[in-house]
PASE-371969 format. One line per 3 residues: their letters; for each residue x, y, z of C-alpha. Coordinates in pm, whole numbers, always signed. Layout:
<pts>
A	X Y Z ~ ...
</pts>
This chain:
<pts>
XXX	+8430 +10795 +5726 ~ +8166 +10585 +5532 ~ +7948 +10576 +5159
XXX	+8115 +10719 +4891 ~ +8421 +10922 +5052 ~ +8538 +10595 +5135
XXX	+8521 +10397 +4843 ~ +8701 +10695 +4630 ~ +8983 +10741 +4882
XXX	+9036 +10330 +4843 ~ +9038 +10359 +4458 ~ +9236 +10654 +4471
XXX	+9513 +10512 +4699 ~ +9504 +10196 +4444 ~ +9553 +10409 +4126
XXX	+9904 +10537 +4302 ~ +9983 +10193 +4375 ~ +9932 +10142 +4744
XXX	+9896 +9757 +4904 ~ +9585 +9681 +5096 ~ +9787 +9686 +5404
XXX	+9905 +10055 +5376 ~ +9587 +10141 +5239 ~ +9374 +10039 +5555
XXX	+9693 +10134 +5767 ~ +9695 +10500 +5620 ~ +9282 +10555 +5591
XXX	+9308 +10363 +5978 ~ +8999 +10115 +5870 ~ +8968 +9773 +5842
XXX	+9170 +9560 +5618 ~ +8893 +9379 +5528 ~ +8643 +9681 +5412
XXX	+8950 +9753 +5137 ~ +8933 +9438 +5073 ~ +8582 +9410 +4990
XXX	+8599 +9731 +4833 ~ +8931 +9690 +4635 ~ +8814 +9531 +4290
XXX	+8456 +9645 +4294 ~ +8363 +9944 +3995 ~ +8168 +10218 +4071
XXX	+7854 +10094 +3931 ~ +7862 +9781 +4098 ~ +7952 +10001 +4435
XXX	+7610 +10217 +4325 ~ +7390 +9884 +4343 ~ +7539 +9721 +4643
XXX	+7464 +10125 +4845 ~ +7122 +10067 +4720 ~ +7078 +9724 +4841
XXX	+7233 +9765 +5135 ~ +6965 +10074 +5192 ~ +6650 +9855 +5116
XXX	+6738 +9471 +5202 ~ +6666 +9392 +5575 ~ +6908 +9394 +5840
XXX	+6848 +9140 +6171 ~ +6847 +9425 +6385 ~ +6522 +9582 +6257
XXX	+6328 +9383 +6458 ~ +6496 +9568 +6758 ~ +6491 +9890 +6591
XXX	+6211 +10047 +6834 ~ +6350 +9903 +7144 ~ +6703 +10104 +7006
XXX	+6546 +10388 +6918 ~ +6339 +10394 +7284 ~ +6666 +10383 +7433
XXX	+6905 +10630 +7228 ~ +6548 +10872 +7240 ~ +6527 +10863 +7629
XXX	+6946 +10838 +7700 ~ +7123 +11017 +7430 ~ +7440 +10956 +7604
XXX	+7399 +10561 +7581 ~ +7652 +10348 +7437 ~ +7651 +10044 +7132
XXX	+7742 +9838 +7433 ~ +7544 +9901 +7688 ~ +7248 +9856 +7461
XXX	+7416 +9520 +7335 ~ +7419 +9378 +7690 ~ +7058 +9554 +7729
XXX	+6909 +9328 +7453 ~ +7126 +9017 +7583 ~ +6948 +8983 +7868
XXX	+6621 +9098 +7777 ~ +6535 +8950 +7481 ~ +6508 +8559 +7456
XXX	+6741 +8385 +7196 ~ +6910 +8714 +7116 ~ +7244 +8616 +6911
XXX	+7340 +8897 +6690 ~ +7714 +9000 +6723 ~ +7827 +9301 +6944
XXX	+7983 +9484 +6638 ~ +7671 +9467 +6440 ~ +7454 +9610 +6685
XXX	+7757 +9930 +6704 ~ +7740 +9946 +6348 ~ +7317 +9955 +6372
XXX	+7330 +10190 +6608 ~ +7592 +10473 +6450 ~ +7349 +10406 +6129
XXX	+7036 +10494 +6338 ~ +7202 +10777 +6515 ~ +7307 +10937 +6209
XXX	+6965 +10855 +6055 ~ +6764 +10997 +6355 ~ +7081 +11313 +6417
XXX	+7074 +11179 +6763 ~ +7391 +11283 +6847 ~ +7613 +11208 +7144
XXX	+7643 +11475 +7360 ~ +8030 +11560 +7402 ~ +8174 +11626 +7727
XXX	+8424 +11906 +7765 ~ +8703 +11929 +7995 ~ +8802 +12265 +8087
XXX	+9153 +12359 +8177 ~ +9339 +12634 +8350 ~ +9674 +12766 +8211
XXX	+9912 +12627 +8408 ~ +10153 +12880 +8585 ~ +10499 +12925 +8472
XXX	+10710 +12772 +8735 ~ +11029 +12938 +8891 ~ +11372 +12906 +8748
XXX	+11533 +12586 +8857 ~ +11222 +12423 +9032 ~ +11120 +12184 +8857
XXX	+11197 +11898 +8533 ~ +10957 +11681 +8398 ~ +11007 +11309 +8295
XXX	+10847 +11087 +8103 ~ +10935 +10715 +7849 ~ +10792 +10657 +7537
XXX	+10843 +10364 +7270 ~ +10867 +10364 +6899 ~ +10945 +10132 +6640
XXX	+11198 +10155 +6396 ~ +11349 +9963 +6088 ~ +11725 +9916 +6082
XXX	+11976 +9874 +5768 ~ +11862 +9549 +5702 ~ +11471 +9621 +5684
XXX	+11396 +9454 +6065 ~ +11181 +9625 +6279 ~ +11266 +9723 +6648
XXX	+11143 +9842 +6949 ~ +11339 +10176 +7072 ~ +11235 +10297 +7455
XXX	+11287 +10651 +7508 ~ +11354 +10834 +7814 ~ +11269 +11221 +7822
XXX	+11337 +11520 +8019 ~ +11241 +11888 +8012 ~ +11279 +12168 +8225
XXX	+10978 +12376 +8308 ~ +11071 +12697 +8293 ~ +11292 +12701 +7974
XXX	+11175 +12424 +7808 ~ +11541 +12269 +7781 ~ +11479 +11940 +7645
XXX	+11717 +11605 +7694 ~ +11671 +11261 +7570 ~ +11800 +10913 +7611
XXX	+11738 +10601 +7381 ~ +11738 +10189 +7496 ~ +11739 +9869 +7305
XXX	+11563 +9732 +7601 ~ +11277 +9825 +7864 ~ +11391 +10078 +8158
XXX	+11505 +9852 +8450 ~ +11510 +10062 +8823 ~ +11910 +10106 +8728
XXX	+11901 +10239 +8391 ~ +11646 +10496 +8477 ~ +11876 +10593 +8730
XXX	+12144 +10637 +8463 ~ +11915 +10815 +8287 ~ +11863 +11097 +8541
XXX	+12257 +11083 +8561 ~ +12341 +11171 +8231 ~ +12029 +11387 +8250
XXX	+12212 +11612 +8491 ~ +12549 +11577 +8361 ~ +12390 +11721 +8033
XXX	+12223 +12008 +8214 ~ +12473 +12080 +8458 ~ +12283 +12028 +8756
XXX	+11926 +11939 +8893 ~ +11651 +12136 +8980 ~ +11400 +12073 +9324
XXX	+11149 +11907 +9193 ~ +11076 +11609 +8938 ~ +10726 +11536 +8837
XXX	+10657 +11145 +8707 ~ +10380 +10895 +8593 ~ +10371 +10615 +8846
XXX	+10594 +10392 +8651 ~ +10669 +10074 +8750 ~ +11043 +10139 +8721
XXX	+11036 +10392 +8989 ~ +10740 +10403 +9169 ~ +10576 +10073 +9313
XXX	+10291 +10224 +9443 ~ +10078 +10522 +9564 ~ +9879 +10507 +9881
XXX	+9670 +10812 +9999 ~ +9976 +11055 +9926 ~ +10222 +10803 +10049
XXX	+10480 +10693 +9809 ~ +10613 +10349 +9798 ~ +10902 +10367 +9548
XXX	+11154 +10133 +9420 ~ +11457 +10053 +9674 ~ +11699 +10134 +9376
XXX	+11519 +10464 +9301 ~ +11444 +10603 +9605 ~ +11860 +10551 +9724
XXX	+11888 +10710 +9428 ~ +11705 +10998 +9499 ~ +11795 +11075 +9866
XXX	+12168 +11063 +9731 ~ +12083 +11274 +9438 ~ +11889 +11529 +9675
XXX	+11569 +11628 +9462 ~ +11173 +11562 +9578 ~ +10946 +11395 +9366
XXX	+10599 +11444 +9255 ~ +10348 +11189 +9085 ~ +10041 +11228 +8869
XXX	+9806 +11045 +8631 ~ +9907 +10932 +8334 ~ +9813 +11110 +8035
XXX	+9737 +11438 +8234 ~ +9825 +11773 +8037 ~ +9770 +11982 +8376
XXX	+9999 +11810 +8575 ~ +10295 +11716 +8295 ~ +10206 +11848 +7943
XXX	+10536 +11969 +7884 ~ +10660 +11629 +7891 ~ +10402 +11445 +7655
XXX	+10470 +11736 +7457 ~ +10864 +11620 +7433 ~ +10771 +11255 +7400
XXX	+10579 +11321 +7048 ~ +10784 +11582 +6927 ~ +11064 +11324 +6975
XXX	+10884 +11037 +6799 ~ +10770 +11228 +6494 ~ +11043 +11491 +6435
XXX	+11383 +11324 +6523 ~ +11249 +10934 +6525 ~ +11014 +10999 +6287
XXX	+11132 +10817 +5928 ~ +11517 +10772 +6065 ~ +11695 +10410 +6023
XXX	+11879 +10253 +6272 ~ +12210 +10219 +6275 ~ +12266 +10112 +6637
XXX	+12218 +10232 +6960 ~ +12545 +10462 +7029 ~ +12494 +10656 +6651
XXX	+12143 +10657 +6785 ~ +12235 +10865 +7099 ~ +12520 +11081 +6916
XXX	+12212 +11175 +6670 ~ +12020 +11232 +6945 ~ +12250 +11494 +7145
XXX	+12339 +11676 +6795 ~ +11920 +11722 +6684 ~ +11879 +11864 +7095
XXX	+12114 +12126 +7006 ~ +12007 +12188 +6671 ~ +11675 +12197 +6653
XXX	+11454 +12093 +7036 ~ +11679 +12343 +7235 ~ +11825 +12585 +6950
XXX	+11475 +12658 +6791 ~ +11181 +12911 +6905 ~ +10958 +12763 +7099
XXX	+10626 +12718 +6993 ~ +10463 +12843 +7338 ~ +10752 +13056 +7468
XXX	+10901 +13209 +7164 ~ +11197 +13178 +7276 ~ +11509 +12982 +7191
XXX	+11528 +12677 +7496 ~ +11928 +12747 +7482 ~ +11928 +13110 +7521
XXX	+11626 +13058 +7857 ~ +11840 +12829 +8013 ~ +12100 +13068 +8052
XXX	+11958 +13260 +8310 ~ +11763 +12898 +8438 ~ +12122 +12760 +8510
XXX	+12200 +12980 +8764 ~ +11896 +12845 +9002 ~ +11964 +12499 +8918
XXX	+12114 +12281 +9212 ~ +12424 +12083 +9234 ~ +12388 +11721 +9150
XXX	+12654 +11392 +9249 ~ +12770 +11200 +8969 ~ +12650 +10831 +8962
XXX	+13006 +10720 +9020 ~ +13021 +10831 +9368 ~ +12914 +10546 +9573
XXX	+12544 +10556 +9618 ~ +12374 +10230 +9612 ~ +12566 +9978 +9810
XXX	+12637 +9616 +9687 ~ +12500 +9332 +9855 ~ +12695 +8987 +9908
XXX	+12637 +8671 +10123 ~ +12790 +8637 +10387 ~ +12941 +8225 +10313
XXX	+12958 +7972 +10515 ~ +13379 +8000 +10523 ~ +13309 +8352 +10671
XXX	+13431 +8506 +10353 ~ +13283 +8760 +10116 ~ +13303 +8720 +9755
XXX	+13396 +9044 +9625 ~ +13529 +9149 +9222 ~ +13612 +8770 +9217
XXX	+13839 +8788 +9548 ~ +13746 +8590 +9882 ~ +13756 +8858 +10182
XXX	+13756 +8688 +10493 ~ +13524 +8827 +10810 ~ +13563 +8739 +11116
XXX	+13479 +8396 +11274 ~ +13120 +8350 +11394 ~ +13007 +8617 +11132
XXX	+12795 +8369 +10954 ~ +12483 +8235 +10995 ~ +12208 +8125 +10717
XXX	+12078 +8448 +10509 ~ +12315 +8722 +10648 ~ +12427 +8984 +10386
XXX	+12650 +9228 +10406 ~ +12681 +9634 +10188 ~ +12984 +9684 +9981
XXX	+13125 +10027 +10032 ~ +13430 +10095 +9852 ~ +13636 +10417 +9845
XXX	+13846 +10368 +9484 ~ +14079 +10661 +9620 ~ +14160 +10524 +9905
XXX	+14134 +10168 +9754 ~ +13950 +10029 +10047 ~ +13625 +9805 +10070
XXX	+13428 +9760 +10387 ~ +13141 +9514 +10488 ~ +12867 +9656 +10646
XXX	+12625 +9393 +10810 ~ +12299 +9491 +10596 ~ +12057 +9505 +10875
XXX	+12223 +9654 +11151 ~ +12501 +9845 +10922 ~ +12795 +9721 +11181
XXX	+13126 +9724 +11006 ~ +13210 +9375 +10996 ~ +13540 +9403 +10843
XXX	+13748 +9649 +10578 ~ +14023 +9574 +10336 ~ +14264 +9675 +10095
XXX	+14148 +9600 +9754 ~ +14323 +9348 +9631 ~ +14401 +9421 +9268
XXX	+14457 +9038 +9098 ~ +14150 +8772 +9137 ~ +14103 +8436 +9261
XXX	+14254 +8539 +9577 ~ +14198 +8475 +9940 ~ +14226 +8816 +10138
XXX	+14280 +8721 +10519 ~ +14226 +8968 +10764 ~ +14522 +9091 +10990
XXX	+14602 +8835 +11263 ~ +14673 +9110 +11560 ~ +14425 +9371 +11492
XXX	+14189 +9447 +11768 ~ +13922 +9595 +11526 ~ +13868 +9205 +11457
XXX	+13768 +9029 +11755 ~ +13441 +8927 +11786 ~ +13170 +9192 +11781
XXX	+12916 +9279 +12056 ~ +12670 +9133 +11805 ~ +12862 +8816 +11779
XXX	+12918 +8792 +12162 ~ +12560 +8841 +12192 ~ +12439 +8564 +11944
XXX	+12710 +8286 +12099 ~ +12597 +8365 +12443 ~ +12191 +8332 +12306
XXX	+12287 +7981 +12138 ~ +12465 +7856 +12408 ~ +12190 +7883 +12675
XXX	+11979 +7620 +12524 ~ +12009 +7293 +12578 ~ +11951 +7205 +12262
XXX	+12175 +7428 +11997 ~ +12069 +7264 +11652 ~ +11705 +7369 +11767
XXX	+11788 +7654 +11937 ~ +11982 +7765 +11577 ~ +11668 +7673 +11374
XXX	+11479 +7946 +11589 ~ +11717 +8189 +11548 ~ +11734 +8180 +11217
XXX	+11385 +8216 +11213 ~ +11403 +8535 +11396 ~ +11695 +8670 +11168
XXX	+11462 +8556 +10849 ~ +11137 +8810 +11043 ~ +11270 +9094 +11219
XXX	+11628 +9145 +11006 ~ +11675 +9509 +11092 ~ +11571 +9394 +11471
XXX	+11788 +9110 +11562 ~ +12004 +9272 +11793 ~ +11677 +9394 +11983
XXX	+11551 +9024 +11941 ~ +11872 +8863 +12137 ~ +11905 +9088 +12394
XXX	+11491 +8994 +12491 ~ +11609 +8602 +12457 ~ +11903 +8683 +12682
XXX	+11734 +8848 +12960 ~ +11499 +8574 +12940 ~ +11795 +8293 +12989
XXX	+11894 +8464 +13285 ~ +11546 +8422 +13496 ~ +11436 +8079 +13375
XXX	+11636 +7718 +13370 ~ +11729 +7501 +13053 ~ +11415 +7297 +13116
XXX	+11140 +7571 +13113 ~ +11353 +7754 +12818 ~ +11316 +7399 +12620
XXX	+10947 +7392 +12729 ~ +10905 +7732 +12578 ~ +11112 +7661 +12265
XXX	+10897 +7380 +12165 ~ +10563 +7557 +12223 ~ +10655 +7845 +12021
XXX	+10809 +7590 +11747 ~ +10459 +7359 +11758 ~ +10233 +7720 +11707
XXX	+10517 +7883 +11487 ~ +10584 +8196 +11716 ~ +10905 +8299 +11569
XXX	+10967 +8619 +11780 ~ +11159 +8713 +12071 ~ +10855 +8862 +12291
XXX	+10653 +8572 +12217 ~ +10921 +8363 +12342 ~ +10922 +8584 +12631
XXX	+10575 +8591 +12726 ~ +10520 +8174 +12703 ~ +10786 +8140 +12982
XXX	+10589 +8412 +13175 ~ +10243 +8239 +13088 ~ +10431 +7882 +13165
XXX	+10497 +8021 +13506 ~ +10238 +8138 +13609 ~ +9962 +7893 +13476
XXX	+10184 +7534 +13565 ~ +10203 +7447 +13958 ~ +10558 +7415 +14081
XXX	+10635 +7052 +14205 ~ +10898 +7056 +14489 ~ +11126 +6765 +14403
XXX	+11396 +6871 +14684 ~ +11361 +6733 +15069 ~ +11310 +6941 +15313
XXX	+11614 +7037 +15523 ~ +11554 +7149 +15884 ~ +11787 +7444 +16024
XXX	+12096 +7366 +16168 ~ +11970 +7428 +16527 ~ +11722 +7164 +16504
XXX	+11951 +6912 +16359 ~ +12078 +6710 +16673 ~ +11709 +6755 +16816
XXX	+11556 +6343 +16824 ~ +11191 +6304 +16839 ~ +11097 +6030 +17112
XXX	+10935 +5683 +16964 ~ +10696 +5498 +17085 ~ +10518 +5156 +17064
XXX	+10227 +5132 +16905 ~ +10043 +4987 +17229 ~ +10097 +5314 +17371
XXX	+9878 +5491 +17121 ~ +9597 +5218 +17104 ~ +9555 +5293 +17504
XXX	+9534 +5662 +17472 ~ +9266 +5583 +17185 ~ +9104 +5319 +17425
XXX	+9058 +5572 +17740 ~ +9411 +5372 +17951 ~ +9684 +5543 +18089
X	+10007 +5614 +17897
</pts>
């Protein structure tokens, strides 16, 4: 928009009494053109078009160098051009937004025009009954009772086939767990889940994409092995692979969103639910024609069985403290002795019906110990005195005996620990290769070994392995132990003689 259709639609939008702001906001142009435009009468607008037509503009010099380049690429850009004269023309200091401003002014001079490129779609094919949902988060900003502005995130889903639509509003950006309460009130809403869910790659769910290979978030993806359903991911923005969805988002934004105050986050949601049944899911659709509510009757039968977010599905994680205790819903729950060491962790799995909690060690998932929940706080829960369940574990046995055949144990620890920190899903592997290893080679040669794989930082079990091998075979074996004769030659004396004797055989005489 430029010339005189801009100028009137400025004066016209100040005769009704618009601000500059909403002005340029509403005509989406620079707040400075109304500006410059605001107070100036229509005669004075008529002189400055003509002056601006025949007064010359620092770019004319270049004008034949443009034109050579629009004439010979008509798909060129302002930019390219602008870094085009940059470097080939000495001393060349005209901004970037005047040369896109010359340029649009010699295009529409010249009608060069920029060829537009078309994308052509295929109508996507309606997919089965219970299949597959789309998801998708928007943001919008809203003013509250007071006049303050805020930032609202949205969370959307919609069902492929009938185009059942749910929605979820935050104060706050989507962390991993609130998108996974999202998808549990999702379901609760529709009654189930369907097979498939198609996503952006967002960051909340999805930390990466690698040749097919998805790399999602630990939260989300325990989430959706416990929930059941597959996944699918596409490009942003992409109205092949998850129109539907985009479609939702807007609709959301400008229909129910769209010039509502906020009145908090809960009235927010109740709205929410109410203008779903009302009007996204109780109205014709404008691709179906057909009412969302009245589909998904027949959709509901396919759709698939989903667990409620209060079943245990995403285990807690706690130290493991020094006092071999667990904190736990501010209770102490004591393990047993020799549990600890620096960095363990162990899963909280609780059964509320049973009202039991058990300590899984989070690497190798061996029940370390289980309680009764103690219902006060501030308590110290011991663990029974005479149950066998307690004694030390094969794990524990297993990482006293590795300690103990060093020489030295503080060192000895420190490498450990080491090992634990590397391979944590592996340790039990890692001691049983250290423990072997103790049984073929003495204190010495394991100390040797410990403090060449310390010096070169070799903090695993086979390297620790294969630099006692490498030890003995490359360093010669000094025998430090005298010789001891069987016990048949024992009383056997050898004969001595004088030296004389010797110095006559050497001399040609007799014996």
């Amino acid at each position: 928009m430029e010339g005189y259709e801009m100028y009137g639609k400025i004066q016209a939008r100040k005769k009704l009494g618009y601000s500059q702001r909403l002005t340029a906001k509403e005509l989406e142009i620079d707040r400075k053109t109304v500006k410059k435009y605001w107070e100036m009468k229509e005669d004075d607008y008529a002189e400055y078009r003509i002056e601006s037509k025949s007064r010359t503009k620092m770019l004319d010099g270049y004008r034949l160098i443009i034109i050579g380049y629009l004439e010979e690429y008509a798909n060129i850009t302002s930019a390219v051009i602008y870094d085009n004269l940059l470097s080939t023309e000495r001393d060349f200091t005209i901004s970037k937004r005047s040369v896109q401003l010359y340029v649009a002014n010699l295009r529409a001079e010249l009608g060069i025009e920029r060829p537009l490129k078309i994308r052509q779609y295929n109508e996507v094919s309606e997919q089965p009954p219970g299949f597959q949902a789309q998801v998708d988060m928007g943001e919008k900003v809203m003013t509250d009772m007071y006049g303050k502005k805020l930032k609202i995130y949205i969370f959307a889903m919609v069902l492929s086939n009938s185009r059942k639509k749910y929605v979820y509003f935050a104060d706050r950006k989507f962390t991993a767990e609130m998108f996974v309460e999202a998808h549990d009130l999702a379901f609760k809403y529709y009654g189930g889940r369907t097979e498939e869910i198609v996503y952006d790659q967002d960051r909340v769910m999805a930390v990466s994409e690698n040749a097919g290979d998805l790399v999602l978030t630990e939260t989300f993806e325990n989430y959706r092995q416990y929930a059941g359903f597959s996944i699918r991911l596409c490009r942003a923005h992409d109205p092949e692979s998850k129109g539907k969805i985009e479609a939702v988002i807007k609709y959301v934004k400008n229909n129910f969103l769209g010039f509502r105050v906020y009145h908090g986050l809960s009235r927010l949601n109740s709205d929410g639910l109410a203008w779903l049944e009302r009007c996204a899911n109780g109205q014709k659709h404008g691709t179906t024609k057909m009412i969302p509510n009245r589909m998904y009757m027949e959709e509901m039968k396919y759709m698939k069985p989903a667990p409620e977010l209060s079943d245990p599905r995403t285990p807690s994680v706690a130290i493991v403290r020094k006092t071999n205790v667990i904190h736990y819903r501010q209770n102490r729950y004591e393990v047993p002795k020799g549990t600890y060491y620096p960095g363990r962790k162990a899963e909280i799995h609780t059964s509320e019906a049973e009202g039991e909690v058990k300590f899984y060690d989070a690497a190798t998932q061996e029940l370390l110990a289980e309680h009764k929940i103690c219902g006060e706080t501030g308590k110290l829960v011991r663990l029974p005195r005479n149950a066998d369940r307690y004694k030390e574990s094969r794990y524990d046995a297993l990482l006293i005996k590795v300690r103990k055949g060093f020489e030295n144990a503080g060192r000895a620890d420190e490498y450990i620990n080491r090992i634990v920190e590397k391979y944590p899903r592996y340790v039990r592997d890692q001691l049983r290769i250290i423990s072997l290893a103790q049984e073929k080679y003495s204190k010495i040669e394991l100390t040797n070994a410990l403090d060449y794989c310390f010096e070169r930082e070799l903090y695993s079990a086979t390297d620790f392995r294969d630099t006692l091998e490498y030890f003995k075979r490359e360093m010669p074996v000094s025998n430090t132990h005298p010789v001891e004769l069987p016990a048949k030659y024992a009383a056997v004396k050898a004969q001595s003689r004088p030296v004389s004797a010797y110095n006559a055989v050497m001399t040609g005489g007799g014996a």
